[in-house]
mmCIF file of the N, C-alpha and C atoms, coordinates in Angstrom:
data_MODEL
# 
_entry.id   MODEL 
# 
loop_
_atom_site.group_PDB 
_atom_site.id 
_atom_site.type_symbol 
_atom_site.label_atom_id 
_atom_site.label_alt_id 
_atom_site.label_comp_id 
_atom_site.label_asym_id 
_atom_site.label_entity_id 
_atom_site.label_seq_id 
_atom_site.pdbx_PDB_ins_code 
_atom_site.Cartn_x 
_atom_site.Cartn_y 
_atom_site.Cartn_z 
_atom_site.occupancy 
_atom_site.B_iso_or_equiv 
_atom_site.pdbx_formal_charge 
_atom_site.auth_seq_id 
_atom_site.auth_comp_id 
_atom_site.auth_asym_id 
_atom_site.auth_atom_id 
_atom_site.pdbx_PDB_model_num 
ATOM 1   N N  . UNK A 1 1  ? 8.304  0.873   2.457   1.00 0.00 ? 1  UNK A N  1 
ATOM 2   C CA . UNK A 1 1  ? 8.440  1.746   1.308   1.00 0.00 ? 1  UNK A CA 1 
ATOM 3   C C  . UNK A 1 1  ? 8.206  3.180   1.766   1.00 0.00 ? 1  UNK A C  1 
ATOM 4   N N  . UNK A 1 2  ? 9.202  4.304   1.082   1.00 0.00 ? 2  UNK A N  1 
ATOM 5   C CA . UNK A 1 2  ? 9.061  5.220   1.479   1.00 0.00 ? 2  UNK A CA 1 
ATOM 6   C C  . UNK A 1 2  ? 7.748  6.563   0.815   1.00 0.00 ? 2  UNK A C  1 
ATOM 7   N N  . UNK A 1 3  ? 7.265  7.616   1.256   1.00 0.00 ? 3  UNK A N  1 
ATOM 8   C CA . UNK A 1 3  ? 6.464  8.113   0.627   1.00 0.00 ? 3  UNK A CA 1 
ATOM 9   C C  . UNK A 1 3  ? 7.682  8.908   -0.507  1.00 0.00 ? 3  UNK A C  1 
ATOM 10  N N  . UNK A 1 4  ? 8.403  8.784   -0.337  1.00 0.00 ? 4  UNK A N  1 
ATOM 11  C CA . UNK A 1 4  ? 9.362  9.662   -1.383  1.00 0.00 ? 4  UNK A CA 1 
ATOM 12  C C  . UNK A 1 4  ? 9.432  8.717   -2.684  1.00 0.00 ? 4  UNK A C  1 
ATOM 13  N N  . UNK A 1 5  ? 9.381  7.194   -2.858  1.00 0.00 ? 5  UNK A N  1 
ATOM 14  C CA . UNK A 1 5  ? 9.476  6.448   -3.595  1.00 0.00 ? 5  UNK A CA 1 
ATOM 15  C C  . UNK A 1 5  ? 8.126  5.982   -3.883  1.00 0.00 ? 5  UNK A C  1 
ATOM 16  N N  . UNK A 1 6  ? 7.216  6.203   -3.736  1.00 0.00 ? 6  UNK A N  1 
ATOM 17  C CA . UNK A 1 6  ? 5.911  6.274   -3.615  1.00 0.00 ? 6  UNK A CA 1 
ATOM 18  C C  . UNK A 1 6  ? 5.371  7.622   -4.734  1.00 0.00 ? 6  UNK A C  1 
ATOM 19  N N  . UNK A 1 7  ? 5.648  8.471   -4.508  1.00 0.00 ? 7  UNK A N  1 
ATOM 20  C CA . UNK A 1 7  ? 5.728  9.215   -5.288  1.00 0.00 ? 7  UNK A CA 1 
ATOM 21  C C  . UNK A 1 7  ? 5.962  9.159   -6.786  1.00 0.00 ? 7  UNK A C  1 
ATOM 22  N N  . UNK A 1 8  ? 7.337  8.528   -6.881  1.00 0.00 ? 8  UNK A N  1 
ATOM 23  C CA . UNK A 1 8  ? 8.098  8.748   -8.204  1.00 0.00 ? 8  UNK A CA 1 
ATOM 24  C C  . UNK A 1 8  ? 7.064  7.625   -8.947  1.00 0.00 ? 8  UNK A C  1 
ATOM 25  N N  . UNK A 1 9  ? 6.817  6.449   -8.742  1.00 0.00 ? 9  UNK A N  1 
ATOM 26  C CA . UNK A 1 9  ? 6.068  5.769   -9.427  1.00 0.00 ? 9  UNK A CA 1 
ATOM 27  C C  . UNK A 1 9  ? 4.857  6.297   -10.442 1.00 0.00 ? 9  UNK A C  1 
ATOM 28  N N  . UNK A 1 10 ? 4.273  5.949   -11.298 1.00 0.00 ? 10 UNK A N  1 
ATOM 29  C CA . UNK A 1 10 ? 3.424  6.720   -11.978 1.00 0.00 ? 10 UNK A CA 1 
ATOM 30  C C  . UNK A 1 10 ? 1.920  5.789   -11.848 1.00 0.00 ? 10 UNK A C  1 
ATOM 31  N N  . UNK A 1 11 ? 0.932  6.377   -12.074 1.00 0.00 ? 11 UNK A N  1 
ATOM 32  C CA . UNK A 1 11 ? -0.040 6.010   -11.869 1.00 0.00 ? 11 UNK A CA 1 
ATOM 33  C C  . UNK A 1 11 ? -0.398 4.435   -11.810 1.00 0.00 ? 11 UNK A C  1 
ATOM 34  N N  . UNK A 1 12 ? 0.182  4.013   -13.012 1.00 0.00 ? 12 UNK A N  1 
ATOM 35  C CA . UNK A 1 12 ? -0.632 2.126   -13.208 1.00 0.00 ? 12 UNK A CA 1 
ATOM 36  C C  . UNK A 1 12 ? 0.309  1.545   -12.329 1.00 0.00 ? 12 UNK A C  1 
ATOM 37  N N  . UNK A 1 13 ? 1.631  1.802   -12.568 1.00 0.00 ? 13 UNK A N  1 
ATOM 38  C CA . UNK A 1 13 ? 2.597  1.588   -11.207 1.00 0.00 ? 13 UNK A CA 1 
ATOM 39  C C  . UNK A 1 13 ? 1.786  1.403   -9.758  1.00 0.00 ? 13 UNK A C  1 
ATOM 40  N N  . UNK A 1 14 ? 1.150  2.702   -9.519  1.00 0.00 ? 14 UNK A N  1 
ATOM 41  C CA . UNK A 1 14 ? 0.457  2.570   -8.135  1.00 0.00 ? 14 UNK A CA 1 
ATOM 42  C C  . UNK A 1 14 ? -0.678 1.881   -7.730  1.00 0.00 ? 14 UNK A C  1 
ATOM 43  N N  . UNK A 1 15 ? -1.248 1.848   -9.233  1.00 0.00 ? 15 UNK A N  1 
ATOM 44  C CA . UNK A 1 15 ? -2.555 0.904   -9.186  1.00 0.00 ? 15 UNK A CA 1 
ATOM 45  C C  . UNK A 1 15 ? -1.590 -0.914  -8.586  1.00 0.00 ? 15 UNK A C  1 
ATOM 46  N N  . UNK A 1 16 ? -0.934 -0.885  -9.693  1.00 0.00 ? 16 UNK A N  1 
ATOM 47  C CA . UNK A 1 16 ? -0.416 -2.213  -10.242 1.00 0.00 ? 16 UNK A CA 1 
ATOM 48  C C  . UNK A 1 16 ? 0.200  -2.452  -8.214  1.00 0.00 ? 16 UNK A C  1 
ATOM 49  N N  . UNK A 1 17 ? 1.424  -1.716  -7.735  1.00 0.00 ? 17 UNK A N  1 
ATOM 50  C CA . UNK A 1 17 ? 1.408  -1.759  -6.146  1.00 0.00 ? 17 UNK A CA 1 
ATOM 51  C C  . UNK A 1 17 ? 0.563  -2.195  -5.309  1.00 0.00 ? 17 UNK A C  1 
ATOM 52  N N  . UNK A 1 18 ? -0.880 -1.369  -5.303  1.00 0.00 ? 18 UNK A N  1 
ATOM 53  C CA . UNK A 1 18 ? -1.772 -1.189  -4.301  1.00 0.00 ? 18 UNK A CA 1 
ATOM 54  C C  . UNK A 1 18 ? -2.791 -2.800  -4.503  1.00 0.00 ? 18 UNK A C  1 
ATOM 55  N N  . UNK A 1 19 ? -2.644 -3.106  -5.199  1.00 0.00 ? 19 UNK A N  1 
ATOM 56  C CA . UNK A 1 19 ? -3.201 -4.492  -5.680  1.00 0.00 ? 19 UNK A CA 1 
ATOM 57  C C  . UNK A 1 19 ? -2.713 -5.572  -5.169  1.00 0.00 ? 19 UNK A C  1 
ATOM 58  N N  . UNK A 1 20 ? -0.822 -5.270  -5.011  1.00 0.00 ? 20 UNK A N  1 
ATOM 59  C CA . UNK A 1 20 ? -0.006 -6.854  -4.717  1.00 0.00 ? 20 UNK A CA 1 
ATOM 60  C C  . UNK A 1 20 ? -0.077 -6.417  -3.366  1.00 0.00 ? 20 UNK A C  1 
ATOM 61  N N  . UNK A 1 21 ? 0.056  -5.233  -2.443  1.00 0.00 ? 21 UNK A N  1 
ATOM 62  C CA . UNK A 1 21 ? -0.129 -5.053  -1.071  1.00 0.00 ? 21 UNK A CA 1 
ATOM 63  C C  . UNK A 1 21 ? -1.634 -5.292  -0.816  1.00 0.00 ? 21 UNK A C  1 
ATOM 64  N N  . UNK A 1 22 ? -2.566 -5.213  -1.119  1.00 0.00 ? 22 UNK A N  1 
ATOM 65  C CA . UNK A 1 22 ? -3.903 -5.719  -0.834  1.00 0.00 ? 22 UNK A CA 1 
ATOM 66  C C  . UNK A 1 22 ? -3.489 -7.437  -0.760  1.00 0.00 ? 22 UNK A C  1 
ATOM 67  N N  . UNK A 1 23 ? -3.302 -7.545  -1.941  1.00 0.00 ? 23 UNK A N  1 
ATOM 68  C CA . UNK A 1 23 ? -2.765 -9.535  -1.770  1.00 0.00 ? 23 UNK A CA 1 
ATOM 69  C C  . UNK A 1 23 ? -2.059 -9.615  -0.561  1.00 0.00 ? 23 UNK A C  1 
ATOM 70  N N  . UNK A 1 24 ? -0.715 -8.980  -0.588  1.00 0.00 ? 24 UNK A N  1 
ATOM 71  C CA . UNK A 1 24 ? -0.081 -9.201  0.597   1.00 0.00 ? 24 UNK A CA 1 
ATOM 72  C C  . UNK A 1 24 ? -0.511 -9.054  2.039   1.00 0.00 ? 24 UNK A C  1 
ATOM 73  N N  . UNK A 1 25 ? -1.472 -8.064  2.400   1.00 0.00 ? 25 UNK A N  1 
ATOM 74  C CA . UNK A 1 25 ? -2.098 -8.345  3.506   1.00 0.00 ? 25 UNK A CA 1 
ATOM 75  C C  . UNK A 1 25 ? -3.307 -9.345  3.859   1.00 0.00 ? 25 UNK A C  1 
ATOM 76  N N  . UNK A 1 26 ? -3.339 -9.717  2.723   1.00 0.00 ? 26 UNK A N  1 
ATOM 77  C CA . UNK A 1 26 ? -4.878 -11.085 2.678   1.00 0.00 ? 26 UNK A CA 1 
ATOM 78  C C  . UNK A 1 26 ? -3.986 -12.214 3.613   1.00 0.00 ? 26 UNK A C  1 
ATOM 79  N N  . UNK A 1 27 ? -2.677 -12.242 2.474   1.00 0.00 ? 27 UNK A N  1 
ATOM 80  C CA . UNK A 1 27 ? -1.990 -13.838 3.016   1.00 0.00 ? 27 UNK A CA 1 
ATOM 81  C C  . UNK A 1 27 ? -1.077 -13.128 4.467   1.00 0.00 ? 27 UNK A C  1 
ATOM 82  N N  . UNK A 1 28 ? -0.870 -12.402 4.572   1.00 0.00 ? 28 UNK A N  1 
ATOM 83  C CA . UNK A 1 28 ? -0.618 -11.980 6.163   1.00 0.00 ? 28 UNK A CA 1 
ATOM 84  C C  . UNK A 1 28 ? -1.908 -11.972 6.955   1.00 0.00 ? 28 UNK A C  1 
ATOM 85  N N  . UNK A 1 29 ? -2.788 -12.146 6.993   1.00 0.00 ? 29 UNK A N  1 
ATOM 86  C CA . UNK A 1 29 ? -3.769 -11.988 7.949   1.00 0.00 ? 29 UNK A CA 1 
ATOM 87  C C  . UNK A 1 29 ? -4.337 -13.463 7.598   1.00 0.00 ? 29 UNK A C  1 
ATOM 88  N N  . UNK A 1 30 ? -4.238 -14.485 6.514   1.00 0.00 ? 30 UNK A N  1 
ATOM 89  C CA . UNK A 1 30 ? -4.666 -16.134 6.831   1.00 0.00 ? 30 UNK A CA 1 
ATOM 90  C C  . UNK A 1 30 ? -3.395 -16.281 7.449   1.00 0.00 ? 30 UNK A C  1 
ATOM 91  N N  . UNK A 1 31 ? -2.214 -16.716 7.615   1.00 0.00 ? 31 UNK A N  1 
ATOM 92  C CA . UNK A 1 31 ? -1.097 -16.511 8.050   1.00 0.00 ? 31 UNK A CA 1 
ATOM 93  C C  . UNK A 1 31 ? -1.361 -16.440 9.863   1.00 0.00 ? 31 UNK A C  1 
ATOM 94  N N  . UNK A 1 32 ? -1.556 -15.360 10.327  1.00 0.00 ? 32 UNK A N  1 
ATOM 95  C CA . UNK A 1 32 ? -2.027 -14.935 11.483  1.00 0.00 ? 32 UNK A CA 1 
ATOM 96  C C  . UNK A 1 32 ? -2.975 -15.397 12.161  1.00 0.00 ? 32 UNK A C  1 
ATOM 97  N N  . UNK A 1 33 ? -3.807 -15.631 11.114  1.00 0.00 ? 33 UNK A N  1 
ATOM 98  C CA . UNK A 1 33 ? -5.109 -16.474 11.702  1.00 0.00 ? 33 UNK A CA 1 
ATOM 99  C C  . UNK A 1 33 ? -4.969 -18.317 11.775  1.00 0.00 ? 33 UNK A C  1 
ATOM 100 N N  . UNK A 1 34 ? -3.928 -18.520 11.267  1.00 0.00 ? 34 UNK A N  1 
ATOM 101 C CA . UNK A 1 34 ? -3.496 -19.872 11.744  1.00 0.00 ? 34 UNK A CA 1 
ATOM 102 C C  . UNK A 1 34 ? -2.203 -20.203 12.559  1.00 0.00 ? 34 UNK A C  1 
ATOM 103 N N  . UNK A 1 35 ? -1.723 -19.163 13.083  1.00 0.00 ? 35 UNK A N  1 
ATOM 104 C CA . UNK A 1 35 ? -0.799 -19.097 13.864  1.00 0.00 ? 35 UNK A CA 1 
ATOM 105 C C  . UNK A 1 35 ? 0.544  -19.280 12.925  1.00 0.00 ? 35 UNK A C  1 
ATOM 106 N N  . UNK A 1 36 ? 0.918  -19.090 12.307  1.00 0.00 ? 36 UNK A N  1 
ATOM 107 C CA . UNK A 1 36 ? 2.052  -19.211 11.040  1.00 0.00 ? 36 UNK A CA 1 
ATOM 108 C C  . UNK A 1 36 ? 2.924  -17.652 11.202  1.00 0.00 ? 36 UNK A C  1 
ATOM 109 N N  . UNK A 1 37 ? 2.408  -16.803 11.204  1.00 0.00 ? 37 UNK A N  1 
ATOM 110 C CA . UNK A 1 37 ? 3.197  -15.178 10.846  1.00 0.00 ? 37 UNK A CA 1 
ATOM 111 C C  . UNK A 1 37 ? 3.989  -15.006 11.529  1.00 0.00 ? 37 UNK A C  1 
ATOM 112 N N  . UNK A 1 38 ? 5.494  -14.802 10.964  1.00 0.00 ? 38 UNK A N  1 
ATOM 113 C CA . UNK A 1 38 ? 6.574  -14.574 11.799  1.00 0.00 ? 38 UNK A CA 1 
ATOM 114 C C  . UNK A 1 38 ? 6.920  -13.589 11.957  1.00 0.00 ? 38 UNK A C  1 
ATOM 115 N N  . UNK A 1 39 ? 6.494  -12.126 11.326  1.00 0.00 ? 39 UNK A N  1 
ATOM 116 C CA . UNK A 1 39 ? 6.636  -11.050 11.866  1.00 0.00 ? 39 UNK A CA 1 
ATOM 117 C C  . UNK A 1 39 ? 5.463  -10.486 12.158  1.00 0.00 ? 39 UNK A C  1 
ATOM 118 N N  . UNK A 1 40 ? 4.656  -10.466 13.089  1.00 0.00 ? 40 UNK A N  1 
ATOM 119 C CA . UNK A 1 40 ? 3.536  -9.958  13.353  1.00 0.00 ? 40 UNK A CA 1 
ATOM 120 C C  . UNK A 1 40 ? 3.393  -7.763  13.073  1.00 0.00 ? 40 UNK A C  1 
ATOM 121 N N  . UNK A 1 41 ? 4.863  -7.514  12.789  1.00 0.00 ? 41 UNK A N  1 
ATOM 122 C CA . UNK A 1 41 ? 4.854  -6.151  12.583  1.00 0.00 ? 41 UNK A CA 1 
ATOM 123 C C  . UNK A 1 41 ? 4.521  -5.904  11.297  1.00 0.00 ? 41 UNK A C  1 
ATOM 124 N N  . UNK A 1 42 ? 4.301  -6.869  10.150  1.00 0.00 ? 42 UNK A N  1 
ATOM 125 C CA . UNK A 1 42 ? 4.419  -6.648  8.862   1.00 0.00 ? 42 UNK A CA 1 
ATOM 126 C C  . UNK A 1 42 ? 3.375  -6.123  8.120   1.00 0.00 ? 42 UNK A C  1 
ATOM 127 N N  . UNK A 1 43 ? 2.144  -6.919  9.210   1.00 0.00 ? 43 UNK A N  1 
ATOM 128 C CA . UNK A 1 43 ? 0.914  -6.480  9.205   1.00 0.00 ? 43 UNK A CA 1 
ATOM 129 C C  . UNK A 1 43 ? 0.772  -4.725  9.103   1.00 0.00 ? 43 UNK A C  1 
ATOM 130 N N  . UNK A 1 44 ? 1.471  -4.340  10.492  1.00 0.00 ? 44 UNK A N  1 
ATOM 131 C CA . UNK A 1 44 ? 1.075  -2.489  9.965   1.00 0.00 ? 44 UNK A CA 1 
ATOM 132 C C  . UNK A 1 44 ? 1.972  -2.045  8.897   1.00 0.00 ? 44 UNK A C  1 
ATOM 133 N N  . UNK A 1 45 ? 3.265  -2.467  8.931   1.00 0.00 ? 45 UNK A N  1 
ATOM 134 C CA . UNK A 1 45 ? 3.765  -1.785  7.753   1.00 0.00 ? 45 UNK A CA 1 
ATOM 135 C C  . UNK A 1 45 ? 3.057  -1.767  6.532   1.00 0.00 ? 45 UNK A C  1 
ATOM 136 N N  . UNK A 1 46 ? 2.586  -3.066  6.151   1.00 0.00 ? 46 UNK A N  1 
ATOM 137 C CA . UNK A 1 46 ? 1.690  -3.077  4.735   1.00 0.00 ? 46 UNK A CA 1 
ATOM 138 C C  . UNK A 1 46 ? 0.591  -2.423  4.810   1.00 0.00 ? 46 UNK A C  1 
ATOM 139 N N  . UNK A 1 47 ? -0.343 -2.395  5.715   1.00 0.00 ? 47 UNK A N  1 
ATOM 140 C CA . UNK A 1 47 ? -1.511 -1.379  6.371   1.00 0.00 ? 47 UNK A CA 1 
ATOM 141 C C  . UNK A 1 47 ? -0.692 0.564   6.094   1.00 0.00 ? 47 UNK A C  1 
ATOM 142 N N  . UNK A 1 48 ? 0.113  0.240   6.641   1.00 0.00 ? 48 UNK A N  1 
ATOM 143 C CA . UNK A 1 48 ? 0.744  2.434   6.013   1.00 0.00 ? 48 UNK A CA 1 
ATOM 144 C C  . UNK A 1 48 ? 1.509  2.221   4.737   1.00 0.00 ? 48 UNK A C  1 
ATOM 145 N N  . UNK A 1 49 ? 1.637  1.619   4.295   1.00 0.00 ? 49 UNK A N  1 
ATOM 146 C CA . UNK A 1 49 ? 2.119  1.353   2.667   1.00 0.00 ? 49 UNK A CA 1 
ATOM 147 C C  . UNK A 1 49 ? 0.920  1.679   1.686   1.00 0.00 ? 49 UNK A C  1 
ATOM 148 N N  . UNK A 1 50 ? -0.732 0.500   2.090   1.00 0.00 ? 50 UNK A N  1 
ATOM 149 C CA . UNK A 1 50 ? -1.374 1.019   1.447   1.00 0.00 ? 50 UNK A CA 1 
ATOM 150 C C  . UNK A 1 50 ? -2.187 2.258   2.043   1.00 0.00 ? 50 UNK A C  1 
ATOM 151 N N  . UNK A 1 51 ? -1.661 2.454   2.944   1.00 0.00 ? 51 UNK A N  1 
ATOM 152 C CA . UNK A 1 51 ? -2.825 3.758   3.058   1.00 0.00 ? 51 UNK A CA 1 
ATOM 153 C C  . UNK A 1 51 ? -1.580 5.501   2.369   1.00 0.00 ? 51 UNK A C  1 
ATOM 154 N N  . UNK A 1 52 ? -0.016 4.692   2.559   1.00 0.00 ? 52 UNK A N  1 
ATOM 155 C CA . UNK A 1 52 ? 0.827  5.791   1.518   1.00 0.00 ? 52 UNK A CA 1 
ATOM 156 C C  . UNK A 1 52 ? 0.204  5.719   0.060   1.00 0.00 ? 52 UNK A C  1 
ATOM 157 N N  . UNK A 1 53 ? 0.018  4.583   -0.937  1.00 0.00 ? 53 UNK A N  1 
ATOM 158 C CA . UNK A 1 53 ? -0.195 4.460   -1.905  1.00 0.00 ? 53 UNK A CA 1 
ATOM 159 C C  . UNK A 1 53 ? -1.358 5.481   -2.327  1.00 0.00 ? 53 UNK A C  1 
ATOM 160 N N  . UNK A 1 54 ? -2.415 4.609   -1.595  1.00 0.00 ? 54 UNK A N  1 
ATOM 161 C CA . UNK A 1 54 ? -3.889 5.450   -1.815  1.00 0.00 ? 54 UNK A CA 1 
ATOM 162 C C  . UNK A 1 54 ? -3.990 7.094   -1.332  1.00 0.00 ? 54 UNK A C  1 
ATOM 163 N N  . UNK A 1 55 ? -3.372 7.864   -0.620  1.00 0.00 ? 55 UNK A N  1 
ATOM 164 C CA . UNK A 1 55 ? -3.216 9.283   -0.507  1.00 0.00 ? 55 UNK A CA 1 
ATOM 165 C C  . UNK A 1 55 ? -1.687 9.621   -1.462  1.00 0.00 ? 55 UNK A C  1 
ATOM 166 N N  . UNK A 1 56 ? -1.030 9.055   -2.060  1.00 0.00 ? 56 UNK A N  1 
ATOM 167 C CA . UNK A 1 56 ? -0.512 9.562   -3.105  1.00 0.00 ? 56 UNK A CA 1 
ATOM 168 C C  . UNK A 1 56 ? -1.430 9.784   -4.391  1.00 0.00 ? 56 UNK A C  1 
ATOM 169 N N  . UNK A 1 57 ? -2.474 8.471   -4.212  1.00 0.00 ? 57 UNK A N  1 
ATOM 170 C CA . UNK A 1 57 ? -3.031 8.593   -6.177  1.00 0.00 ? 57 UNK A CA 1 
ATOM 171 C C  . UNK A 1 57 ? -4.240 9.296   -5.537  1.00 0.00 ? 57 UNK A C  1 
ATOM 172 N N  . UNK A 1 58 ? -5.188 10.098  -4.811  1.00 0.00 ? 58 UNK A N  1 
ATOM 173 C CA . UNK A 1 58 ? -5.861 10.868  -4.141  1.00 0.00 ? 58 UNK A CA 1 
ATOM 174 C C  . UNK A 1 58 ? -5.347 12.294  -3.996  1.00 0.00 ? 58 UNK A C  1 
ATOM 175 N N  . UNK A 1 59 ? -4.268 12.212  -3.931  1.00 0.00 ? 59 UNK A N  1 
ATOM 176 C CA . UNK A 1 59 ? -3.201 13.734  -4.205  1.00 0.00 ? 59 UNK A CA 1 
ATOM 177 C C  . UNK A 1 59 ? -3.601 14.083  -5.584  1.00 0.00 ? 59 UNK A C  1 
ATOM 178 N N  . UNK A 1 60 ? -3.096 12.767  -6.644  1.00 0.00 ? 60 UNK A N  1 
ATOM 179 C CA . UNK A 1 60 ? -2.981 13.094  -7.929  1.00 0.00 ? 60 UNK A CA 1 
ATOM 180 C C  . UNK A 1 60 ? -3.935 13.465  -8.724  1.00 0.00 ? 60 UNK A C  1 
ATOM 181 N N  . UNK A 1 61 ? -5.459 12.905  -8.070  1.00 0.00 ? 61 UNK A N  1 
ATOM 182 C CA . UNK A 1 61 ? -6.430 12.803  -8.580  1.00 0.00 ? 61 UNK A CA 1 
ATOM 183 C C  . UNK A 1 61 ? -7.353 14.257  -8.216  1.00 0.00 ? 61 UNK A C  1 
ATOM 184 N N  . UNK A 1 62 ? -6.593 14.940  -7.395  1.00 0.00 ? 62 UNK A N  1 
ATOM 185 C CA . UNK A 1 62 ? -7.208 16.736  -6.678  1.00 0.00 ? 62 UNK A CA 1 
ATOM 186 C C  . UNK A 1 62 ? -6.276 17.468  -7.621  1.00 0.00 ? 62 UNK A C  1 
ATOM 187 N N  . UNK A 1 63 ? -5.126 17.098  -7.071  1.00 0.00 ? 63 UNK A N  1 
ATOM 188 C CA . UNK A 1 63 ? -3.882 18.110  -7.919  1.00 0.00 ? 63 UNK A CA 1 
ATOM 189 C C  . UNK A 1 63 ? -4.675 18.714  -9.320  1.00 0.00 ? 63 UNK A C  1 
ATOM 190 N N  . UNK A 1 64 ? -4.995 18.640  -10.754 1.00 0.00 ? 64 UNK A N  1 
ATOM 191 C CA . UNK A 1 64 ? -5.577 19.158  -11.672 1.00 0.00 ? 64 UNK A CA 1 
ATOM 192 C C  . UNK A 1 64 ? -6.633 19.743  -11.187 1.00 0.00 ? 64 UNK A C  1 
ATOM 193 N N  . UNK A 1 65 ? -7.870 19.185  -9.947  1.00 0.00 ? 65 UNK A N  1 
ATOM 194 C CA . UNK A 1 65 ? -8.729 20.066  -10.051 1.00 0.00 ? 65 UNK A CA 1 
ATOM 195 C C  . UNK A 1 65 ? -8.385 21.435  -9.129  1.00 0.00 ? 65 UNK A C  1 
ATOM 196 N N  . UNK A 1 66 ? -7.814 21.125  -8.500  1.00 0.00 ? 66 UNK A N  1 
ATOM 197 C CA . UNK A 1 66 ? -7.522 22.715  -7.829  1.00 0.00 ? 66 UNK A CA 1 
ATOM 198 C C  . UNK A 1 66 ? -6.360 23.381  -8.000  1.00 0.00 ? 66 UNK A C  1 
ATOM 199 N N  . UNK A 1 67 ? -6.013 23.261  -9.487  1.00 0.00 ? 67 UNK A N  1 
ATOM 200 C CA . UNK A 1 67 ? -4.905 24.156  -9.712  1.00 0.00 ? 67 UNK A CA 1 
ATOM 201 C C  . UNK A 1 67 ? -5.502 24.687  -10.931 1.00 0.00 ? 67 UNK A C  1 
# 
């Protein structure tokens, strides 16, 4: 996912996101830990997805106070 589409989403959107990628890296990492994961790259992508998510709603959450 891109940070440009990351963006457009609105807040509960990002909550509601950052929740199913938290899930999604739980069952990628039991997955891994039993030898099952067939893309072992999926792991970081979901790892910079949520760390895009969480510095988008961290943007949003400064943006009002310092303007």
């Amino acid at each position: 996912m891109r940070a440009s589409e990351i963006r457009e989403l609105s807040a509960p959107e990002l909550n509601e996101k950052l929740s199913d990628l938290k899930a999604e890296l739980f069952n990628l990492r039991f997955q891994h830990a039993i030898n099952q994961l067939d893309n072992p790259m999926r792991l970081v992508q979901v790892k910079k997805d949520i760390a895009r998510v969480k510095t988008v709603l961290r943007q949003r959450q400064l943006a009002p106070a310092g303007s």
